[in-house]
Structures are given as structure tokens and as C-alpha cells.
mmCIF file of the C-alpha atoms, coordinates in Angstrom:
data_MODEL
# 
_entry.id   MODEL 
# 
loop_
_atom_site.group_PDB 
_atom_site.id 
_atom_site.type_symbol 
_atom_site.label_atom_id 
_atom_site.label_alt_id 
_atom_site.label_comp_id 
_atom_site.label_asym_id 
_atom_site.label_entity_id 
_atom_site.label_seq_id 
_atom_site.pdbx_PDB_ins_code 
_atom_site.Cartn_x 
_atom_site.Cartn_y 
_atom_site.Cartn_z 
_atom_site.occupancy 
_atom_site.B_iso_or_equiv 
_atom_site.pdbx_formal_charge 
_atom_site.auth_seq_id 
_atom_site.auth_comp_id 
_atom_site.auth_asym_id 
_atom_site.auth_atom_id 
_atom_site.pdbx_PDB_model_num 
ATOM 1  C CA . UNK A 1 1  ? 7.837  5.920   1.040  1.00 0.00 ? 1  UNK A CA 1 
ATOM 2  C CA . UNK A 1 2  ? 4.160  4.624   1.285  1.00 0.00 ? 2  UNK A CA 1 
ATOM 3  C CA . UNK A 1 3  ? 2.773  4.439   4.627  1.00 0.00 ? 3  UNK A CA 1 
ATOM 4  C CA . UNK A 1 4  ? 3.165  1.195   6.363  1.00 0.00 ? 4  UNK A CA 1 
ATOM 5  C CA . UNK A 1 5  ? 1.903  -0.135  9.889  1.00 0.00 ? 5  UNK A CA 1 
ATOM 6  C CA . UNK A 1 6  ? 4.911  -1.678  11.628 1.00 0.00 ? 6  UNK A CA 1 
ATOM 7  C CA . UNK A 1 7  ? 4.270  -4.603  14.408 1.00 0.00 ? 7  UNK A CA 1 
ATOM 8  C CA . UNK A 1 8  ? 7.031  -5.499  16.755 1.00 0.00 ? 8  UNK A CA 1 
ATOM 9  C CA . UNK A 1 9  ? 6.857  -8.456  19.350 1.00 0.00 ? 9  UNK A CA 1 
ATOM 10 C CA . UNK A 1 10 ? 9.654  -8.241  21.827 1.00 0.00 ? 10 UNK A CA 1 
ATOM 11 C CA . UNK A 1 11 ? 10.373 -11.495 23.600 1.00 0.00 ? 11 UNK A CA 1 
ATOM 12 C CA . UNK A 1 12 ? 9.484  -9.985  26.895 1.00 0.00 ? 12 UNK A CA 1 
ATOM 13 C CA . UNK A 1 13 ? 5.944  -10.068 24.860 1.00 0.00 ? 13 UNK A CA 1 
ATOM 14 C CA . UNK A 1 14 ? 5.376  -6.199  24.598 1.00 0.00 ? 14 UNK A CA 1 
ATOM 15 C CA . UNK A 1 15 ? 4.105  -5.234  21.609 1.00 0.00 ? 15 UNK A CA 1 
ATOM 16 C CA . UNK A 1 16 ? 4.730  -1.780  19.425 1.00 0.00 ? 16 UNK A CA 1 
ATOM 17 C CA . UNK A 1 17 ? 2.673  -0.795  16.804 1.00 0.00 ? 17 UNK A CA 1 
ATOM 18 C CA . UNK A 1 18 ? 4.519  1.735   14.569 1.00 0.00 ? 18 UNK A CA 1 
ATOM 19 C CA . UNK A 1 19 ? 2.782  4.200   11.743 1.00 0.00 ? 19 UNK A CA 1 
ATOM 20 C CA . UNK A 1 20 ? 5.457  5.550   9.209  1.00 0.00 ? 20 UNK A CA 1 
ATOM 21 C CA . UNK A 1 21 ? 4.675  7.671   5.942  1.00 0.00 ? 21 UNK A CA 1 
ATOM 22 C CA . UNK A 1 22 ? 1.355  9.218   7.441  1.00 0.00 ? 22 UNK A CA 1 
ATOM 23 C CA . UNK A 1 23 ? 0.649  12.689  7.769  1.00 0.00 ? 23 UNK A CA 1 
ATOM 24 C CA . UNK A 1 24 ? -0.965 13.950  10.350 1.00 0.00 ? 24 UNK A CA 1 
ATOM 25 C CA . UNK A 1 25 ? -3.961 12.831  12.249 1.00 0.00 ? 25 UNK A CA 1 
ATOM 26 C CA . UNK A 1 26 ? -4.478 9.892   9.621  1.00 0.00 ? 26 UNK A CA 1 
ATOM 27 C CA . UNK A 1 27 ? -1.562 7.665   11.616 1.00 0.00 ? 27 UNK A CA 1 
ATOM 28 C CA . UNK A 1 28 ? -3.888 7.620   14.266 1.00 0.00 ? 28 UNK A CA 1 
ATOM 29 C CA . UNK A 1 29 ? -6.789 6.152   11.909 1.00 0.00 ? 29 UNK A CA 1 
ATOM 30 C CA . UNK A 1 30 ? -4.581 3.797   10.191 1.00 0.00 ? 30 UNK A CA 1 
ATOM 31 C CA . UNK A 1 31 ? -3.662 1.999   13.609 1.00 0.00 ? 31 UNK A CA 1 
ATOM 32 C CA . UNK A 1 32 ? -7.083 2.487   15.279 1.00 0.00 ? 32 UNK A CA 1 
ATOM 33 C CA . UNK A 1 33 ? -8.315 -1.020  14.032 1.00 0.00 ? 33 UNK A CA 1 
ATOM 34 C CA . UNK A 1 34 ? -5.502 -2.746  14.606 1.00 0.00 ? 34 UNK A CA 1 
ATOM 35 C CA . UNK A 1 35 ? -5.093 -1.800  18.032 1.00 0.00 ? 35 UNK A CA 1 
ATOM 36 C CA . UNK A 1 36 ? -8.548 -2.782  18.726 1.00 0.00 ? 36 UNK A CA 1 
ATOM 37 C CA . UNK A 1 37 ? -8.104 -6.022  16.778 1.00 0.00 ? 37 UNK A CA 1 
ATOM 38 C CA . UNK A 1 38 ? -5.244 -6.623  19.230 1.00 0.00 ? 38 UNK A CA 1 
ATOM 39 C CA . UNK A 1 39 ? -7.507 -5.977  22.384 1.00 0.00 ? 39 UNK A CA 1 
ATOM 40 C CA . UNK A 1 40 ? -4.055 -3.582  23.508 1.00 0.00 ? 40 UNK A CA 1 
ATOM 41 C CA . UNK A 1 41 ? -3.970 -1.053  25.989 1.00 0.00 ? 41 UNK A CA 1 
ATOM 42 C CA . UNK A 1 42 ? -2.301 1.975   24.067 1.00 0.00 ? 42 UNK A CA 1 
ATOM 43 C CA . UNK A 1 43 ? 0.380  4.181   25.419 1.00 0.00 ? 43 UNK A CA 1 
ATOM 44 C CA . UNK A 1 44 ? 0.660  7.105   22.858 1.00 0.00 ? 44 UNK A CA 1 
ATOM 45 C CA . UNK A 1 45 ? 3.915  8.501   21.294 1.00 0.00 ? 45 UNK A CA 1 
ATOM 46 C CA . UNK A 1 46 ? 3.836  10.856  18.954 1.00 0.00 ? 46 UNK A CA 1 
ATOM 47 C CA . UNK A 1 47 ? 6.735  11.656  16.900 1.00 0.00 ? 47 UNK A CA 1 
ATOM 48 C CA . UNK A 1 48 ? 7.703  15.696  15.499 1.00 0.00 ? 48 UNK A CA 1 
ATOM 49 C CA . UNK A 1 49 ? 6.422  14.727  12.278 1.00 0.00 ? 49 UNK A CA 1 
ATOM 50 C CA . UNK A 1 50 ? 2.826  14.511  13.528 1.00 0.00 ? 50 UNK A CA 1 
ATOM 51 C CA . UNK A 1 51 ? 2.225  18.357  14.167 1.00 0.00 ? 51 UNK A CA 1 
ATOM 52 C CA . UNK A 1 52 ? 3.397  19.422  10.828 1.00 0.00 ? 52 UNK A CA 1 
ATOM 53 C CA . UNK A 1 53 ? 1.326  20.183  7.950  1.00 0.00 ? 53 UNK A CA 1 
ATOM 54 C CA . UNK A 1 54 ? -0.446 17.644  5.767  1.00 0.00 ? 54 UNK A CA 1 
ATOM 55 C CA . UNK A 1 55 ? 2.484  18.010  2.815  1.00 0.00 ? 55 UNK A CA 1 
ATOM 56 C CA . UNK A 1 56 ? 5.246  16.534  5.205  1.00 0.00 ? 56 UNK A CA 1 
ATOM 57 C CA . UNK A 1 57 ? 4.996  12.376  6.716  1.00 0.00 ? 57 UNK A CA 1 
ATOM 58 C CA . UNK A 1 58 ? 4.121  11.645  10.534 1.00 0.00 ? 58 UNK A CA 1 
ATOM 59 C CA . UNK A 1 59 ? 4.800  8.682   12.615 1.00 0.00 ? 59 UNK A CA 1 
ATOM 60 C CA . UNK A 1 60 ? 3.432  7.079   15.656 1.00 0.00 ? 60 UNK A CA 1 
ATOM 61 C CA . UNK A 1 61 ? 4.383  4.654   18.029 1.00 0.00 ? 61 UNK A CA 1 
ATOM 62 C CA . UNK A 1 62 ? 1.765  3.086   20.284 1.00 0.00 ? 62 UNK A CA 1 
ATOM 63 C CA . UNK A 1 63 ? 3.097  0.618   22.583 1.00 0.00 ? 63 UNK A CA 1 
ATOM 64 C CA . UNK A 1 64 ? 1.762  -2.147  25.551 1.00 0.00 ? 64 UNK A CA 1 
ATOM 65 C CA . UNK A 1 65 ? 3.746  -3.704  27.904 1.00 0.00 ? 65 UNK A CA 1 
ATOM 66 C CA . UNK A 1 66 ? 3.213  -7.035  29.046 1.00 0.00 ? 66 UNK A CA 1 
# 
């Protein structure tokens, strides 16, 4: 799977920004623009796959709630 940035609009209007398919740290760079592009406050989530080594994918989910 190559890694993709995910952005989800609920119709309550928050907004989730999901990282699949990095490993890693580099999630975290992937999404870094965005997030600032979006002017959103960031509540971090990191999934398992983030603390593994660099051979194996991470996700992250940052989400803002409106």
C-alpha cells in the first residue's frame, strides 16, 4: 500500500486527518503541512504501528473538533 493522507469532514464539521502506509516519524512530516494549511488545532493519536521499526507501516490520526 503506498502511503496516503486521508481527510474526513464529519457533518458536525470536525475534521480528521489520517496518515496510512508511513513508517515511523515520517507520518508526522507528511501531515505537518497540511495541518498548517488547514489552520487546525491538532489532537495527536498515534497508532501501534508508529513505534515499530522503519521496515513495518505507521499510521496517525490527528483530529479537531469543531
Amino acid at each position: 500500500m503506498p502511503p496516503t493522507l486521508e481527510v474526513l469532514v464529519a457533518p458536525d464539521g470536525s475534521v480528521q486527518v489520517k496518515a496510512q502506509g508511513f513508517t515511523g516519524t515520517s507520518c508526522r512530516t507528511a501531515t505537518q503541512a497540511l495541518i498548517a494549511a488547514l489552520g487546525l488545532p491538532t489532537h495527536e493519536q498515534l497508532q501501534p504501528e508508529f513505534y515499530v521499526t522503519a521496515s513495518t507501516h505507521a499510521s496517525q490520526e490527528l483530529s479537531h473538533r469543531a
